[in-house]
ZASEDO-829212 format. One line per 3 residues: number of its first residue (from 0); for each residue y, x, z of N, C-alpha, C. Coordinates in nm, 4 decimals, padded with zeros to 6 digits. Each point is the difference from the previous one (the first is absolute). Layout:
// residues N
NUM) Y:X:Z:Y:X:Z:Y:X:Z ~ ...;
This chain:
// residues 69
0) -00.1185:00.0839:00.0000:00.1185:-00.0839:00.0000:00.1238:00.0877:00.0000 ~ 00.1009:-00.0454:-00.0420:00.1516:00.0556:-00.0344:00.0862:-00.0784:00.0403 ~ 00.1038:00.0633:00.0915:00.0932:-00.0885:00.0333:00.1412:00.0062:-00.0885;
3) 00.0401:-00.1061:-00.0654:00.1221:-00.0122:-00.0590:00.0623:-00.1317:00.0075 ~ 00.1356:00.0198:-00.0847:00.1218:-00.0785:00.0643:-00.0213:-00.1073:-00.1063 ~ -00.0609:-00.0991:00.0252:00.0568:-00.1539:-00.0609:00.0888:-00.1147:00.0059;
6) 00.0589:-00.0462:-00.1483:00.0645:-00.0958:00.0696:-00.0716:-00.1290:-00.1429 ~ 00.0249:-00.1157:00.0755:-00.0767:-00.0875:-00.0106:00.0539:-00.1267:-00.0151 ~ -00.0489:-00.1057:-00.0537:00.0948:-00.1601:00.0602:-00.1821:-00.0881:00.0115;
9) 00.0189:-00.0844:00.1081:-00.1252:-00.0378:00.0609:-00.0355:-00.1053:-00.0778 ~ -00.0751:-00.0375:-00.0661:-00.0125:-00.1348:-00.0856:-00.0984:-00.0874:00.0792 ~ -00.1211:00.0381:00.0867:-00.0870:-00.0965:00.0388:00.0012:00.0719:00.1979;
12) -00.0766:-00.0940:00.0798:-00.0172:00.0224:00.0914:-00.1299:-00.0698:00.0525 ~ -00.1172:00.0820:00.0488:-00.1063:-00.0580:00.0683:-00.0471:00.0562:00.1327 ~ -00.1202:-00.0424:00.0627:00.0109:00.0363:00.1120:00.0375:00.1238:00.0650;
15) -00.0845:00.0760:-00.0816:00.0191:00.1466:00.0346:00.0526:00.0560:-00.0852 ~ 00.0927:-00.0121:-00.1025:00.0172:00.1434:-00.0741:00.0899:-00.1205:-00.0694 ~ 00.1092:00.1310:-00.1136:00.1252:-00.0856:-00.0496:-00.0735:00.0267:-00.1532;
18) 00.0385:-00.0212:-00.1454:00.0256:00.0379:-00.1280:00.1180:00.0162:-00.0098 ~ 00.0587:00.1109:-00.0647:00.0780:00.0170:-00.0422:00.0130:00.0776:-00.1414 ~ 00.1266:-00.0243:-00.0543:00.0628:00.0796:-00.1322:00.0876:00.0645:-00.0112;
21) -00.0095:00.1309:-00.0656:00.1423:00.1077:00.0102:00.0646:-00.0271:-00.1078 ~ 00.1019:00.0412:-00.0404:00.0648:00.0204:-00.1193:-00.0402:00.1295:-00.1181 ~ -00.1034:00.0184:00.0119:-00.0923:00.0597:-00.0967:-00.1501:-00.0688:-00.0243;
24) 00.0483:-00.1633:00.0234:-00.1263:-00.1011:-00.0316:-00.1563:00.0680:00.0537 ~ 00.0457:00.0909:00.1297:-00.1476:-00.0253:00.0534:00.0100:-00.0477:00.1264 ~ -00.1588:-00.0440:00.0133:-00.0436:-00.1010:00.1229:-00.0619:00.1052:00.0822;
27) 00.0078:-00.1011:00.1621:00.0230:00.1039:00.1116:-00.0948:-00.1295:00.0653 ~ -00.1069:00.0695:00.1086:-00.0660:-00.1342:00.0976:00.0474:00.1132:00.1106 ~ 00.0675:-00.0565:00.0789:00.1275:00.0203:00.1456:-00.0767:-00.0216:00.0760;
30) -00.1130:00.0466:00.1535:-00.0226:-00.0277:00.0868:00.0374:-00.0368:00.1047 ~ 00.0271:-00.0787:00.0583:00.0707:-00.0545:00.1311:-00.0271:00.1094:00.0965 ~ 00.1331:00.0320:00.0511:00.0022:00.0396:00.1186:00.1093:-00.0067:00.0679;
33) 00.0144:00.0790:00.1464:00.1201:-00.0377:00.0515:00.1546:00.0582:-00.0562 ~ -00.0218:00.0702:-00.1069:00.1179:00.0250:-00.0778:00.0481:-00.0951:-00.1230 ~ -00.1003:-00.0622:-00.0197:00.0153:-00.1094:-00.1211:-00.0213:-00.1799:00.0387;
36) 00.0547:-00.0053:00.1251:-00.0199:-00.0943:00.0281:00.0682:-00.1198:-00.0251 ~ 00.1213:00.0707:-00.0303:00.1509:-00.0493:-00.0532:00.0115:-00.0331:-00.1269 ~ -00.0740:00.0211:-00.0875:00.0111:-00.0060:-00.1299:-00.0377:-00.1641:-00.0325;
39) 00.1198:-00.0409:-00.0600:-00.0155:-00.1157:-00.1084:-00.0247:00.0000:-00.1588 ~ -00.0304:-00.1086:00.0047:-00.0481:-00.0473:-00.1863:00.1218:-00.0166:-00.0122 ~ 00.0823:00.1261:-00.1639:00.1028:00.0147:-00.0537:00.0763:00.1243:00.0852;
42) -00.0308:00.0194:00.0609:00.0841:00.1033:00.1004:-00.0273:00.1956:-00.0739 ~ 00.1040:00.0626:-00.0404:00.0015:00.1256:-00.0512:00.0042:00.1017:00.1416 ~ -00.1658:00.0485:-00.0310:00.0010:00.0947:00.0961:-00.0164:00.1244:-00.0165;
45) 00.0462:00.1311:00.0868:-00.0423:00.1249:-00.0440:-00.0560:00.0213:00.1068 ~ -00.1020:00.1053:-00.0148:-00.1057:00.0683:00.1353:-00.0658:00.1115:-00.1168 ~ -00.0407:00.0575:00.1536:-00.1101:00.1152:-00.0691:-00.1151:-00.0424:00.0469;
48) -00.1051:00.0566:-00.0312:-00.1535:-00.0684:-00.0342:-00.0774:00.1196:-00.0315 ~ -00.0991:-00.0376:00.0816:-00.1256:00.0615:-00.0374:-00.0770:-00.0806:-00.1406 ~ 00.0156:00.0905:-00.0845:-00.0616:-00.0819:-00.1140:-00.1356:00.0333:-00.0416;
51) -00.1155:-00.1101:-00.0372:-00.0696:00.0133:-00.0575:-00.0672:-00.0744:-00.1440 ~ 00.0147:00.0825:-00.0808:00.0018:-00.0503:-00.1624:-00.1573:-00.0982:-00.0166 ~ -00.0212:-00.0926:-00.0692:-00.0800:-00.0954:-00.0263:-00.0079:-00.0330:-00.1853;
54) -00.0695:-00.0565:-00.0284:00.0142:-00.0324:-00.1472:00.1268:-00.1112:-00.0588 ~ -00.0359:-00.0807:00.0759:00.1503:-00.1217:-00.0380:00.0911:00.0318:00.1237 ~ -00.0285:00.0339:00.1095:00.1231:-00.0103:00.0890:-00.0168:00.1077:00.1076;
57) 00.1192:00.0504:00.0544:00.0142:00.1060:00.0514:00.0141:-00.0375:00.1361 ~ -00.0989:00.0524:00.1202:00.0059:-00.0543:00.1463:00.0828:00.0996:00.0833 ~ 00.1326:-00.0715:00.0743:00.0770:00.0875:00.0974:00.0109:-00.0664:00.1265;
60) -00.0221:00.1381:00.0551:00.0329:-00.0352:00.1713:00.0940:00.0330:00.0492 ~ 00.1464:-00.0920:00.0241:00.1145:00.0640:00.0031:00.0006:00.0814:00.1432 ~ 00.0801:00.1237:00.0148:00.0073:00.0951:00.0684:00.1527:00.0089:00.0574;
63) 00.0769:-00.0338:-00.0233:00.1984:00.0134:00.0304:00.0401:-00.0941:-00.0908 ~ 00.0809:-00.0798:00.0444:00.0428:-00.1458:-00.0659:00.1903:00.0452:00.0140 ~ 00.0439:-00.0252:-00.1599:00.1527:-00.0073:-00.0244:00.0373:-00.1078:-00.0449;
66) 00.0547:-00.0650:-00.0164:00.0977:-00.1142:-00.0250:00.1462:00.0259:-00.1384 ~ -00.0419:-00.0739:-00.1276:00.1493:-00.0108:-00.0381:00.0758:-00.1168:00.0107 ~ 00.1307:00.0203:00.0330:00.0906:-00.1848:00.0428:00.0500:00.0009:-00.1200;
Protein backbone atom coordinates (compact mmCIF):
# COMPACT_ATOMS: atom_id res chain seq x y z
CA UNK A 1 0.00 0.00 0.00
CA UNK A 2 0.98 3.76 -0.76
CA UNK A 3 -0.06 6.60 0.89
CA UNK A 4 -1.18 9.63 -1.24
CA UNK A 5 -3.08 12.83 -1.37
CA UNK A 6 -6.69 12.57 -2.79
CA UNK A 7 -9.25 14.69 -3.52
CA UNK A 8 -12.57 13.46 -4.30
CA UNK A 9 -16.50 14.46 -4.39
CA UNK A 10 -18.60 11.57 -2.58
CA UNK A 11 -21.38 10.34 -4.87
CA UNK A 12 -22.84 7.28 -2.83
CA UNK A 13 -22.83 6.35 0.86
CA UNK A 14 -23.29 2.82 2.56
CA UNK A 15 -22.79 1.25 5.63
CA UNK A 16 -19.33 0.98 5.81
CA UNK A 17 -17.45 2.60 3.19
CA UNK A 18 -18.20 5.84 0.87
CA UNK A 19 -17.77 5.75 -3.40
CA UNK A 20 -16.33 8.30 -4.56
CA UNK A 21 -15.00 10.32 -7.84
CA UNK A 22 -11.97 12.52 -8.51
CA UNK A 23 -11.62 14.84 -11.18
CA UNK A 24 -9.55 12.48 -13.21
CA UNK A 25 -12.88 10.20 -13.54
CA UNK A 26 -11.54 7.61 -11.17
CA UNK A 27 -13.47 5.69 -8.54
CA UNK A 28 -12.39 5.38 -4.98
CA UNK A 29 -14.33 2.70 -2.27
CA UNK A 30 -13.56 5.13 1.08
CA UNK A 31 -13.59 3.00 4.24
CA UNK A 32 -15.29 4.36 7.19
CA UNK A 33 -13.48 5.44 9.85
CA UNK A 34 -13.13 7.88 12.50
CA UNK A 35 -11.60 10.38 10.10
CA UNK A 36 -14.27 10.01 7.46
CA UNK A 37 -17.06 10.15 9.38
CA UNK A 38 -18.05 13.55 8.29
CA UNK A 39 -18.23 13.04 4.85
CA UNK A 40 -21.43 13.70 2.84
CA UNK A 41 -22.99 12.67 -0.56
CA UNK A 42 -21.75 15.74 -2.86
CA UNK A 43 -19.28 17.04 -0.40
CA UNK A 44 -15.44 17.82 -2.05
CA UNK A 45 -12.99 16.21 0.01
CA UNK A 46 -9.19 16.09 0.28
CA UNK A 47 -7.24 13.45 2.55
CA UNK A 48 -4.40 11.29 2.23
CA UNK A 49 -4.94 7.55 2.04
CA UNK A 50 -3.50 4.53 2.17
CA UNK A 51 -4.23 3.30 -1.22
CA UNK A 52 -4.86 0.09 -2.59
CA UNK A 53 -5.28 -0.42 -6.46
CA UNK A 54 -8.14 -3.00 -7.58
CA UNK A 55 -9.36 -3.63 -11.19
CA UNK A 56 -12.50 -1.22 -11.40
CA UNK A 57 -11.94 0.64 -8.17
CA UNK A 58 -9.30 1.80 -6.04
CA UNK A 59 -9.70 1.01 -2.01
CA UNK A 60 -8.54 3.94 0.54
CA UNK A 61 -8.18 4.15 4.07
CA UNK A 62 -8.13 7.70 4.83
CA UNK A 63 -5.13 8.58 7.09
CA UNK A 64 -5.24 12.86 7.74
CA UNK A 65 -8.44 14.50 6.61
CA UNK A 66 -8.31 18.37 4.91
CA UNK A 67 -11.18 20.27 4.05
CA UNK A 68 -11.77 22.80 1.01
CA UNK A 69 -14.58 25.77 1.87
Amino acid sequence: MEEVLIRCIVKFKFKKFYIAKDYNKNWYIIHKNKLSTYFKVGGDYSFYANLSKGVLFRRATPVEVSLYA
